[in-house]
Each structure stands twice: as C-alpha cells, then as structure tokens.
N, C-alpha and C positions, 0 to 999 in steps of 0.2 A: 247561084248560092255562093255567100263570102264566107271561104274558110277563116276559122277564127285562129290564131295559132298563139298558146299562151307562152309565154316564158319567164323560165325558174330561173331567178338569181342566185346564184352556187358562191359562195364563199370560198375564197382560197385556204391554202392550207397555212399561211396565219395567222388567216381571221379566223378560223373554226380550233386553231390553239390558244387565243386569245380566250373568245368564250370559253372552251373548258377550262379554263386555266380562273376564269370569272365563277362560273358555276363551281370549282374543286374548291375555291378562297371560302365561296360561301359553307358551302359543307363542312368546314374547318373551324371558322368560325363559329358553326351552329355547335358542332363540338365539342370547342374548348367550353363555351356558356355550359352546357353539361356539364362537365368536367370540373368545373368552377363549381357547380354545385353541387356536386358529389362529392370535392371536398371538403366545402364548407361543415354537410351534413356530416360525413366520416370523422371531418376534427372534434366537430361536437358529440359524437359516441365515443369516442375514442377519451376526451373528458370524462365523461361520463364513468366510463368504465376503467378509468385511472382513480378514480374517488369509490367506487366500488370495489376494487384491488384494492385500495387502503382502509375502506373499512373492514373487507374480510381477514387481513393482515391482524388491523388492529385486536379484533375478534379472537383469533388465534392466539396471541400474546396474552389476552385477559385469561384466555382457560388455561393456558397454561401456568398460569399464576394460581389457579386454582382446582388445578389436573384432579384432586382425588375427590372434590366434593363436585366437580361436572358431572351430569347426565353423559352417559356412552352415547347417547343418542343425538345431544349437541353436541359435543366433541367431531363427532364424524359431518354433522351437518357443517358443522365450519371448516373442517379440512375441504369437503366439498367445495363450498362455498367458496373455495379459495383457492383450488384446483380451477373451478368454473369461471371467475371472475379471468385470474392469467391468461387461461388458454381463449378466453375471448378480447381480451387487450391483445395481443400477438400478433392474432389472427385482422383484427380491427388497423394494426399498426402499420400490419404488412399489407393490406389494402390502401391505408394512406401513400404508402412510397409506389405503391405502382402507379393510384394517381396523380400523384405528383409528376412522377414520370413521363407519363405518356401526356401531361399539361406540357412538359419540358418540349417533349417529340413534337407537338402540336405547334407548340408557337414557333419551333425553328423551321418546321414544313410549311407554317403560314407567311412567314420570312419569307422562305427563298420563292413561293409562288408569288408574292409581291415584285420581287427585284424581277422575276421573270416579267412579268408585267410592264414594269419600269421601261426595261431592256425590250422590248414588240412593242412597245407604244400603247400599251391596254392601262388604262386606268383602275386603280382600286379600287371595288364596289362601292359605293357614297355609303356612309354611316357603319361601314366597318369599322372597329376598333382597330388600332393598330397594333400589330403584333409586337410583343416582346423579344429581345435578343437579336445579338449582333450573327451577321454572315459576311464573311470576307472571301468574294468570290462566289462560289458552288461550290457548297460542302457536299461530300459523299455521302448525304443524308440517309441511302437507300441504305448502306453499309452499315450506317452506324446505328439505327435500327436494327438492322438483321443482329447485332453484336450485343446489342442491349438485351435483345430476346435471348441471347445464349446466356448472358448474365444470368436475366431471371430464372433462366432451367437451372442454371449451376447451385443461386441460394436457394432453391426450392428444393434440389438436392439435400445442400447442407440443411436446412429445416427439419430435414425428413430424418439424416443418421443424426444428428444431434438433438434439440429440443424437442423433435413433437417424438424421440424414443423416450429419450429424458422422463417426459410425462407421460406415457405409457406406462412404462416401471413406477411410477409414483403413485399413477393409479392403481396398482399391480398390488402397490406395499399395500396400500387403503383397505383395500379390502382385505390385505394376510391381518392387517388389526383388527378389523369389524369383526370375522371370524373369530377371534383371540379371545375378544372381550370378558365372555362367557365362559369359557373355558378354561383359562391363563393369563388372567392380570398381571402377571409380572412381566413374562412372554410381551405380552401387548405392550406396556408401556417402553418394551426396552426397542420393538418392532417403532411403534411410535418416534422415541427417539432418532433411530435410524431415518427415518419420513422426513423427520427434520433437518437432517444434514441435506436431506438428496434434494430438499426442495430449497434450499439456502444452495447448493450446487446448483441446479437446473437453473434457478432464477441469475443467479450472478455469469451462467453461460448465456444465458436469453439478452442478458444486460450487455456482455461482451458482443454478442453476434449483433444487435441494433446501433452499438457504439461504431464497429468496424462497417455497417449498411450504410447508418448516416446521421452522425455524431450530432444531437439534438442540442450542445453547447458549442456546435458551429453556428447554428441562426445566433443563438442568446450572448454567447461572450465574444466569437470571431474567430479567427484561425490562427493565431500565435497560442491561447491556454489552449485549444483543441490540438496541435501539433504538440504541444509539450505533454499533456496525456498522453497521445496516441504514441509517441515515442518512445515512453517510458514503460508503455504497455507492450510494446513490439520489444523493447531490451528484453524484458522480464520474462516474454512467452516464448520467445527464440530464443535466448540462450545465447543474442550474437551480443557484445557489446558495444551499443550503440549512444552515440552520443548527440544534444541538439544546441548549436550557437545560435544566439539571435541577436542582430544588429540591428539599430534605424529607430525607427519612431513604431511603438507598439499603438498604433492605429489601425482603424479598419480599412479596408477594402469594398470594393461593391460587391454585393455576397454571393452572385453568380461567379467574378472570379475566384475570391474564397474558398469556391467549393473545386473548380476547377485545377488549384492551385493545391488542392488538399489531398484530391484524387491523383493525381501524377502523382505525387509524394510517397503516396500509397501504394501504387502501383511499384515504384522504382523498389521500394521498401521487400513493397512482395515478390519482387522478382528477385531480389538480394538474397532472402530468405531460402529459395525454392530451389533458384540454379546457379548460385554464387560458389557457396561454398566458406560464404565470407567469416572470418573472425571477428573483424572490428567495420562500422559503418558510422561516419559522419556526417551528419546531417545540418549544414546551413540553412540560415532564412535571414532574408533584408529584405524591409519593404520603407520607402520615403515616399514624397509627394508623388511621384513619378513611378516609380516600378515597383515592382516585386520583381526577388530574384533569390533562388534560394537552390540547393547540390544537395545532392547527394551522393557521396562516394564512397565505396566500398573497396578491401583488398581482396577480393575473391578470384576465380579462377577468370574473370572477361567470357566474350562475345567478340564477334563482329556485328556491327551498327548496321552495318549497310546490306549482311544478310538477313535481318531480320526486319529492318524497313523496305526491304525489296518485295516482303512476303506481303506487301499490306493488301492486296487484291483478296489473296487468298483466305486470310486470317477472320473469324467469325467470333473472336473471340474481344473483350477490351482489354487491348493487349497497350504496349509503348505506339504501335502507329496510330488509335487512333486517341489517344491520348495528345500525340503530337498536333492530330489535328485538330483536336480541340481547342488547344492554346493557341494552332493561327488563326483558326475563325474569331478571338478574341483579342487579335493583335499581337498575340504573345512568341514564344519558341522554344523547344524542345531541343537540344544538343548532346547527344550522348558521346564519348569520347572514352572508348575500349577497343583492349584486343587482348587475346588467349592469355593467359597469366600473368597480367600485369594489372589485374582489376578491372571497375569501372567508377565512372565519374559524367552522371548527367545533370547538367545545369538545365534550370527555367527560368524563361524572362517571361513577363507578362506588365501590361499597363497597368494600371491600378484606377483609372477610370476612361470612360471611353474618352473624355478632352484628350489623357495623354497618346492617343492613340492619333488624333490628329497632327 
C-alpha cells in the first residue's frame, strides 16, 4: 500500500498581512461607494428641506401680515409647520457632517493601507479607485479617530443643552397659545409674540452652532471672508479684543488645506478663550504661491508647549497635538512658542498645494 501524504502550503506572516491588508482595501472601498451615496442622497433631502424651511418661513411672514383676519387654526398649523420643517433641516445637517466625516476617516485609512502595501510589496487591488488625501509617513490614524469620536459626544452634548432645549420651550410656548386662543386673545397674541423672539433666538443659535461645525462659506467663498467672520464673531462673543491682518494674494487654496488651516485657527482661538485669560489676541494670515502662514498670539497667562505635546498618547480629545498632526501629514507645521505669564504665540506653515510640498 502507497501512503499518499498531502502537503499544505502555509503562508508566511507576510504574506498572510498582505492579503488581509488586500481584503481590509476592498472592504474600504466597498465603504466609501456607500458612503458616496448616502451623501449624495442626504444632500438632496437636505435641499429639499431647505426650500421647505423657506416656504414655512415665508408662510409665517404672510399671517403675520394678516394676524387678525387668520384662522387660529392656520396660524398654529404654520408655526408647526415651521417648528417641523427646522427641526428636520438640523437633524438632516447633522447627518451630512458625520458623513462627510467618516468619508474623510475612510479615505485616509484607505491611504495608509495602500502605502502599507507599497511598503510589503502587495499591490493595490486592480480597479480600485484611488484614494483621496495625503499621508506623510504613518499617521496615528487609530488616535485620531478615537478623538473625532470624542468630538462628536462633545457637539451632541452641546445639541442637547442648547438647540434641541431651545426647541423644547418653543414648543412649550405653542401650545401655552393654542390653549390661549379661546380664552385670551390678547394673552395669546402677546404669548405669540414672545414665540417670535425665541425662535428668531433658537434659530440665529442653530445658525451660530453649524457656522463654528463647519462654515458652509468655507467651500463657497474660501478661507480669508470665512476667517474674517469667524473673527469678528469670536471678538464680539468673548469679549476678548481680537484683531485679523491679512497679507499676500487673497486666492484660494486646495480646500482640504483650507479647512485644515481654519481648524488650527480655531482651535488656538479656543484655547485663548478657555485658558488664556487673555485681553487682546492677534491674529495674522499670509498666503502666496507657496504657503500659507498665519499666528496667532495672544497676552494671556502662557503654557508650557512641551507639557502639553508630551501628553499626545494620552489625550482623546482634538486638542493642539493632534492638530499638529494634521498639518504634518499635509506638509505643514505647528510651532507654539509660550511659557507661564508671558503669553502665547503659535505660528502655522503649510504648502498651499501638494507641488509645493515637493
């Protein structure tokens, strides 16, 4: 009798990272295609229900043009109406920016499985698209997810004590008029009026809170009128007084730095605000052919730099480190330059397109 003796070819460890590293690209891919189309769809509701906000608006303006000769019964249908309309734009909004997001998450995790690939000698899947966005190096990708998600707890917090209470008590009022109607026409009208301030409040807060998420005259005009807003609106609500020079050629940028460039800014701003202490804050920007480069410096009470970039392991939050590391995986850099009462003063360079970066 001839034993037959069969033999299994084992893959090393890797070749067997290779494939999963092939199999994880595809899965990524299959993904973002999703993703792609969920926002397609969400933009188009989100239309939608931006021209349905503005009819129910418009609505509201006509009765009130004509408050004593309305029916009680369409008066409240279009405050409804326009109650319903908002609270579904919001909700539809805030669904955009998480997918956006995690399209963002996606295409830098299908990046860095590329280079890994590059790097083992494994080839890209054939007919994959390639991914969007630069990596310089091995970004701490795992971190900087974990940090995003701390993000979104944070504005879902703020959603919760500010806007979606906002509209609680709005709907609160709605119904102390309905009640009224019959009862106390004067009452009701003057209750009315009150509805009307608090939803001229709610809404110009709802307007604030999506401007500071993610200024939608940063796609459309660019980051020099977006910065000059956002500045004036930061003087105005802090109480510091803040000031913005801009040098260079007011041209665009490629709009992933843009926003990269808008965010640091923001952050330095917010951290001014929270643990400075500051009186006065200056704010440069220069951008030519070649870079972007723009400070911010503040007289507040200071920091040390180097204990608070030491913590970057630990930190869950988007704080200054991983801002920093944003702007390298972009070519860019992050400099802060403080200590204990003598203020601070962080400079950003960054290329202004990937040739400069060559």
């Amino acid at each position: 009798m001839t034993k037959q003796r069969s033999e299994t070819v084992s893959l090393t460890p890797l070749q067997q990272q290779i494939e999963d590293n092939r199999t994880e690209y595809d899965q990524v891919q299959r993904q973002l295609k999703e993703v792609d189309l969920l926002i397609q769809q969400t933009s188009t509701e989100v239309d939608r229900l931006s021209q349905r906000n503005a009819q129910a608006t418009n609505r509201i303006k006509q009765t009130e043009l004509h408050f004593d000769t309305v029916p009680r019964s369409e008066i409240q249908e279009g405050y409804n109406a326009l109650l319903d309309a908002q609270k579904r734009l919001i909700m539809m909004r805030g669904q955009l920016e998480k997918l956006q997001s995690d399209q963002q998450n996606y295409q830098r995790y299908a990046t860095l499985i590329q280079r890994c690939l590059e790097i083992t000698g494994g080839a890209t899947p054939s007919g994959s698209a390639e991914p969007a966005g630069e990596v310089a190096g091995q970004p701490p990708i795992v971190r900087i997810i974990e940090a995003q998600e701390q993000e979104r707890q944070r504005l879902v917090r703020q959603l919760h004590d500010g806007p979606a209470q906002s509209l609680t008590n709005l709907i609160l009022q709605a119904e102390i008029c309905e009640r009224l109607f019959d009862s106390d026409s004067t009452r009701a009208r003057s209750e009315l009026a009150s509805l009307k301030n608090a939803v001229t409040s709610t809404f110009q807060k709802v307007r604030d809170f999506m401007f500071d998420l993610r200024p939608m005259m940063l796609d459309d005009l660019g980051l020099i009128p977006t910065l000059k807003r956002y500045v004036g609106n930061f003087s105005e609500k802090s109480g510091i007084a803040t000031t913005l020079s801009i040098t260079g050629n007011e041209q665009r940028a490629e709009p992933y730095r843009e926003v990269a460039t808008f965010r640091v800014i923001q952050e330095l701003l917010t951290n001014a605000r929270l643990h400075s202490h500051a009186t006065r804050i200056q704010v440069t920007f220069d951008i030519n052919n070649d870079m972007i480069r723009a400070s911010v410096e503040d007289n507040g009470s200071g920091f040390d730099p180097k204990e608070v970039f030491a913590a970057t392991g630990q930190r869950k939050t988007i704080g200054l480190p991983t801002q920093r590391e944003r702007l390298e995986m972009l070519g860019g850099k992050l400099i802060v330059d403080s200590s204990a009462g003598r203020g601070t003063k962080a400079t950003v360079e960054m290329p202004v397109t990937d040739i400069a970066r060559a």
